[in-house]
Backbone bond lengths (Angstrom), bond angles and torsions (degrees), N, CA, C in turn:
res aa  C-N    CA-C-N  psi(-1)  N-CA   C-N-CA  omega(-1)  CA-C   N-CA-C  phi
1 X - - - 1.434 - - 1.522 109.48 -
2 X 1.366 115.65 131.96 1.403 112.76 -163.89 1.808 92.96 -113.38
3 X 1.326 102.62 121.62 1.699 117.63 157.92 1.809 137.46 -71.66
4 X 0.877 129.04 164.56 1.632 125.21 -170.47 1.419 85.04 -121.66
5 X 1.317 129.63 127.20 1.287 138.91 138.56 1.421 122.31 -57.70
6 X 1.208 132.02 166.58 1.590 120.59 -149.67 1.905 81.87 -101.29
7 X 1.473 107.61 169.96 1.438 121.47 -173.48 1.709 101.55 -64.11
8 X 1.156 125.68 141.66 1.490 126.19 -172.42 1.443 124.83 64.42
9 X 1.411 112.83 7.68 1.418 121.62 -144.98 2.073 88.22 -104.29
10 X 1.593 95.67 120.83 1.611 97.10 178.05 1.591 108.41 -119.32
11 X 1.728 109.12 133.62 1.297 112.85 163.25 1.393 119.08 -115.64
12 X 1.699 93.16 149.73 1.670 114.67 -157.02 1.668 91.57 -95.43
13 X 1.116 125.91 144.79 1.398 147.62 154.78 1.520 110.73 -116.97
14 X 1.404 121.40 125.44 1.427 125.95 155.21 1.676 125.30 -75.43
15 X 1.587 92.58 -12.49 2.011 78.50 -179.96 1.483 94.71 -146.10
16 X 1.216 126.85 -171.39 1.723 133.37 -163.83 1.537 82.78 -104.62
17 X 0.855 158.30 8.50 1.555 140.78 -177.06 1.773 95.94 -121.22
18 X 1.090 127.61 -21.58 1.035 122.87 172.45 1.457 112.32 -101.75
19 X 0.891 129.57 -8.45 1.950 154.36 -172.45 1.876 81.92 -84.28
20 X 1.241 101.45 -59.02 1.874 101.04 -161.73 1.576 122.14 -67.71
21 X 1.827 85.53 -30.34 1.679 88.69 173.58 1.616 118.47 -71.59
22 X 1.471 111.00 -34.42 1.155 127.08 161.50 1.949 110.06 -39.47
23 X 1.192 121.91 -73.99 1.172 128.62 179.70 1.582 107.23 -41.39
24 X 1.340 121.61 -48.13 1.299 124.67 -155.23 1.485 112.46 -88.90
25 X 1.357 100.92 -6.23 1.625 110.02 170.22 1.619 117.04 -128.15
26 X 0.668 135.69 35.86 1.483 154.70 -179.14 1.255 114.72 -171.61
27 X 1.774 104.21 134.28 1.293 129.80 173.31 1.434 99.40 -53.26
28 X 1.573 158.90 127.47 0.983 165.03 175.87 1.771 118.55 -136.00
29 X 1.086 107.55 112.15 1.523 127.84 175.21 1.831 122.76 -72.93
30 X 1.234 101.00 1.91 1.376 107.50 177.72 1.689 115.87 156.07
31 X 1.139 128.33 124.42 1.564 143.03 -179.72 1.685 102.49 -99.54
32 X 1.025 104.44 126.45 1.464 134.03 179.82 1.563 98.10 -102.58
33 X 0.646 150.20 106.13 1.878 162.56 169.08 1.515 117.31 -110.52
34 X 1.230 92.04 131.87 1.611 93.02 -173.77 1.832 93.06 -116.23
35 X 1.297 109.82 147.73 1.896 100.72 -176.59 1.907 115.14 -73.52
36 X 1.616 120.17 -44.49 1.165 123.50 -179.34 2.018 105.02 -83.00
37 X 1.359 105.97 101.78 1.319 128.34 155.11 1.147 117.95 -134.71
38 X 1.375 112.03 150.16 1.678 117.76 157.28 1.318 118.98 -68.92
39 X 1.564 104.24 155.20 1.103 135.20 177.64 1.910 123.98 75.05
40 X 1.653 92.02 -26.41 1.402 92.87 164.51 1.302 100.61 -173.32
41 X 1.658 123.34 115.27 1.381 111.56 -158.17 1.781 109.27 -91.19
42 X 0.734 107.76 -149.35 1.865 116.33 -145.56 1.475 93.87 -84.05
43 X 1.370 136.98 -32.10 1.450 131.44 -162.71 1.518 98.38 -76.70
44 X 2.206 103.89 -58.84 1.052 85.46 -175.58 1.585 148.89 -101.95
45 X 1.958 95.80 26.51 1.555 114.33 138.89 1.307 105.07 -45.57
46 X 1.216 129.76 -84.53 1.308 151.92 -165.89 1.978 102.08 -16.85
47 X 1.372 100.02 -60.74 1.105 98.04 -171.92 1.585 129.40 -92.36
48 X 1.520 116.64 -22.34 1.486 108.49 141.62 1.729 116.98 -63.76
49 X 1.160 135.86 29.46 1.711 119.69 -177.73 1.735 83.17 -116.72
50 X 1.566 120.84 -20.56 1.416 122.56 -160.38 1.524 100.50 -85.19
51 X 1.330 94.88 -32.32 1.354 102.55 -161.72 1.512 132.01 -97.56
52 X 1.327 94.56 10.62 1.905 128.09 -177.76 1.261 99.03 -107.06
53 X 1.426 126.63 117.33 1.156 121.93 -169.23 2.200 106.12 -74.23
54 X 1.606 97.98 -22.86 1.399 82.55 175.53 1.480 129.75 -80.93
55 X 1.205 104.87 -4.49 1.851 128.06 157.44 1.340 152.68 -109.06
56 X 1.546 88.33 17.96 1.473 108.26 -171.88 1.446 99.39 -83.58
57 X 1.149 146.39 -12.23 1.319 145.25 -176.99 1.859 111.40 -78.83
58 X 1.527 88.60 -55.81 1.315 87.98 164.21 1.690 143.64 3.45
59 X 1.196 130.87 86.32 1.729 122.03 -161.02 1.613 83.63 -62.16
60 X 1.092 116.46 168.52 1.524 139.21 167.19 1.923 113.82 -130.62
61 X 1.027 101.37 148.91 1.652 95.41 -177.00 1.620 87.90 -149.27
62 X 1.160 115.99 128.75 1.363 118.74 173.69 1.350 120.08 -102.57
63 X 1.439 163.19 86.19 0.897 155.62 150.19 1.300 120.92 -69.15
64 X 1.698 94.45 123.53 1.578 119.61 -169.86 1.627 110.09 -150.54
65 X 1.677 97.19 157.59 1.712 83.24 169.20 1.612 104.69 -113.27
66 X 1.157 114.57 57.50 1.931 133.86 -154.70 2.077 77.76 -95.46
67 X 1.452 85.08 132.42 1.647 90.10 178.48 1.926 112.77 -104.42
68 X 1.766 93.72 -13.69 1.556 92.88 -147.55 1.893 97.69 -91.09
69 X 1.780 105.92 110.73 1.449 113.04 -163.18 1.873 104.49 -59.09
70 X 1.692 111.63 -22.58 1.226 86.90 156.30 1.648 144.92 -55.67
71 X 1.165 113.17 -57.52 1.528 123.24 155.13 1.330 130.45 -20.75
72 X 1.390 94.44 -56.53 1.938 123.31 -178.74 1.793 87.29 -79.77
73 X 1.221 167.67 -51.54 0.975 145.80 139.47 1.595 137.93 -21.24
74 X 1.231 118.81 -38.46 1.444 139.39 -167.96 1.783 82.76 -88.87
75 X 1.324 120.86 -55.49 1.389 114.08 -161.46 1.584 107.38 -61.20
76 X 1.549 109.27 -46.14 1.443 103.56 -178.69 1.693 109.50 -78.85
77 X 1.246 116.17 10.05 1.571 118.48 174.64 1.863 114.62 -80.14
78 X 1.769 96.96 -23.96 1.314 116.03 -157.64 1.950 81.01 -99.23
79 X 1.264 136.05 11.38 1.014 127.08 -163.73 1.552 153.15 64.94
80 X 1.438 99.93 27.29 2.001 129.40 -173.99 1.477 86.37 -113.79
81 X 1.651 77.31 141.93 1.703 84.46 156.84 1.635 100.62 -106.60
82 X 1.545 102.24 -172.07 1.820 108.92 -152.95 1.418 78.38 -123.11
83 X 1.695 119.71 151.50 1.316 135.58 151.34 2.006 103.40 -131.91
84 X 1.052 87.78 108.18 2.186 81.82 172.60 1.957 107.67 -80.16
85 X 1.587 81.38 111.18 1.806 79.17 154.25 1.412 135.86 -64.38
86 X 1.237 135.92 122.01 1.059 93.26 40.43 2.128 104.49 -118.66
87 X 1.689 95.07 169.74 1.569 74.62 -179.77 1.386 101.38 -135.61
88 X 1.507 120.96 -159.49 1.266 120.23 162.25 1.286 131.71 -98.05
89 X 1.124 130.11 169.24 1.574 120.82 157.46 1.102 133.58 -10.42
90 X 1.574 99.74 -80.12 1.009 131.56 -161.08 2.313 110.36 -72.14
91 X 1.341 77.65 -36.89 1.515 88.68 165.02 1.336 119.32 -65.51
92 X 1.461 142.60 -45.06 1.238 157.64 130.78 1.313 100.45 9.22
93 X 2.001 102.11 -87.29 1.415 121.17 -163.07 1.597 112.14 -46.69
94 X 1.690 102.96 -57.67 1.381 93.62 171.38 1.789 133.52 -52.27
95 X 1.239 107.77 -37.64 1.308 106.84 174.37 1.443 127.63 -55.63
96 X 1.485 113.13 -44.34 1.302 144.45 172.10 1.862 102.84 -52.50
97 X 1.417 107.94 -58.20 1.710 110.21 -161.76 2.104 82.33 -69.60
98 X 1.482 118.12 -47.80 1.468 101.59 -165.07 1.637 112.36 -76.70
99 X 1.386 119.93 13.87 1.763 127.84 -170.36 1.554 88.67 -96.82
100 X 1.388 110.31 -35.42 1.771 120.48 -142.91 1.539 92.46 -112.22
101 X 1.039 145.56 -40.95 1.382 149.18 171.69 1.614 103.28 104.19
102 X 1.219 102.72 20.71 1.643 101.75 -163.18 2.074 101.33 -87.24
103 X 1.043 99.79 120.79 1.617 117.45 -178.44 2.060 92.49 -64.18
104 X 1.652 100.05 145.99 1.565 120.12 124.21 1.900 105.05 16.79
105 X 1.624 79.12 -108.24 1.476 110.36 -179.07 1.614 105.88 -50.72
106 X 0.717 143.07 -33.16 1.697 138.19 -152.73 1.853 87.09 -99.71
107 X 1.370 139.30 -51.23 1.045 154.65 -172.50 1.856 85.91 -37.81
108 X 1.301 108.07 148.06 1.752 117.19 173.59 1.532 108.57 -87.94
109 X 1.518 109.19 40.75 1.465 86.97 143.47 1.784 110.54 94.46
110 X 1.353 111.82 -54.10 1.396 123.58 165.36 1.691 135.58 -47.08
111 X 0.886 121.97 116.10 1.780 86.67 157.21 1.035 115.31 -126.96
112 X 2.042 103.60 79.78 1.161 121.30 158.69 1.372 119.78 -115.31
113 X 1.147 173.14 -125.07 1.372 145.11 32.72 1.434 124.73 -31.38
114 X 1.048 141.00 155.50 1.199 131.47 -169.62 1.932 82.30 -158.76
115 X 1.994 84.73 108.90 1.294 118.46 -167.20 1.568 108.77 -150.70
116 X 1.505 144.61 120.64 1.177 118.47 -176.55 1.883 120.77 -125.74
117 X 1.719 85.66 18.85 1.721 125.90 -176.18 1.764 77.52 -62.20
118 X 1.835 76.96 175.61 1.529 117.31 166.18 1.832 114.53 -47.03
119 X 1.291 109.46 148.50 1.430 99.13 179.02 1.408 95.47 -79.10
120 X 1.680 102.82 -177.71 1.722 104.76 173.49 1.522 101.53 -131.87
């Protein structure tokens, strides 16, 4: 049974096996993935979320400070896009509104994120 998280509403996962169960049971508007986690790191989240047909839609955004453009190739091969930490805000937001299709106008109004997780 898949749930709706409330509008603006972000959940934190500490590892890719708990990140996936997350995905696979909640309606989710975008995965933030970082590559170094336990238990199953960020690629190969990446590639069971592609490969589940009820999460293959899923945008992916990877934030990492991963230098090697092979990798960062392979990752967006598996279908993520790449953000290198570290970044700004505002860099974030944009990435996020063009992952999510979310307009300007459609955005709530803020220009904050309103997030109260780990920094990145």
């Amino acid at each position: 049974m898949q749930t709706t998280l409330a509008p603006g509403e972000t959940r934190y996962e500490s590892d890719g096996e708990k990140g996936l169960k997350v995905l696979e049971s909640n309606r989710i508007d975008l995965a933030l993935v970082d590559l170094n986690m336990p238990h199953m790191n960020g690629e190969e989240m990446i590639q069971r979320t592609k490969q589940n047909p009820a999460t293959a839609n899923i945008p992916i955004l990877v934030v990492s400070t991963e230098s090697s453009e092979t990798r960062i190739d392979r990752i967006r091969s598996h279908g993520a896009d790449f953000l290198h930490k570290p970044f700004t805000p505002e860099i974030l937001r944009t990435a996020v509104r063009e992952l999510t299709g979310v307009s300007n106008e459609e955005f709530d109004g803020t220009d904050s994120l309103r997030y109260s997780g780990p920094d990145f």
